[in-house]
N, C-alpha and C positions, 0 to 999 in steps of 0.2 A: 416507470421501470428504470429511466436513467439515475434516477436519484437512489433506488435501489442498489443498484452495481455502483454505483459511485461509494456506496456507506461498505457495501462489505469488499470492496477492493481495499478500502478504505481500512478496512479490519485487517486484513491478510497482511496490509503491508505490516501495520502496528503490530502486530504478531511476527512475522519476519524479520525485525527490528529487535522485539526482545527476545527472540532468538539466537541471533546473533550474540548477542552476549552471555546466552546462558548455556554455549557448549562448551564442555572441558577442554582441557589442555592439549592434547595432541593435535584436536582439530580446530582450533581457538583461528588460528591465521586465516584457512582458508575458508573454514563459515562466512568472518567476518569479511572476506574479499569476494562473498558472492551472493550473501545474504543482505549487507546494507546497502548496495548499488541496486541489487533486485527489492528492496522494501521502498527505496526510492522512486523506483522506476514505476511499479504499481500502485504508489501513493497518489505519484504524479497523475498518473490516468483514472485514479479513484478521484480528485477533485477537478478533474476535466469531466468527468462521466459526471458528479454532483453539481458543478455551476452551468453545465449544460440541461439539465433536469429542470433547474432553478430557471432557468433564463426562458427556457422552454415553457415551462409553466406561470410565468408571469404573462406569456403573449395570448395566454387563452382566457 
C-alpha cells in the first residue's frame, strides 16, 4: 500500500509540474510560485512513501 501512495503521489506531483507551465499569461507567475514548490513537496513524500514500501518489503 506504501508503494502505491508513493507511485500516485508520485503522479500528482509530475502533473502539478506540468501544469505549472501550461497556464496562460495572466496567471503564469502565480501558478508557477505555488504549483512547483507544491509538485516538489508531494514528489518528495511520493519517494519517501515508495523507498519506504521498498525497504519494508525487502524485511519480509
Amino acid at each position: 500500500m506504501r508503494m502505491i501512495t508513493g507511485a500516485i503521489l508520485l503522479l500528482c506531483a509530475e502533473q502539478a509540474f506540468a501544469h505549472a507551465y501550461l497556464i496562460g499569461f495572466p496567471y503564469q507567475d502565480f501558478a508557477s510560485q505555488v504549483l512547483v514548490p507544491g509538485s516538489l513537496t508531494v514528489g518528495l513524500l511520493g519517494l519517501a512513501f515508495l523507498i519506504w514500501g521498498l525497504v519494508m518489503d525487502q524485511r519480509k
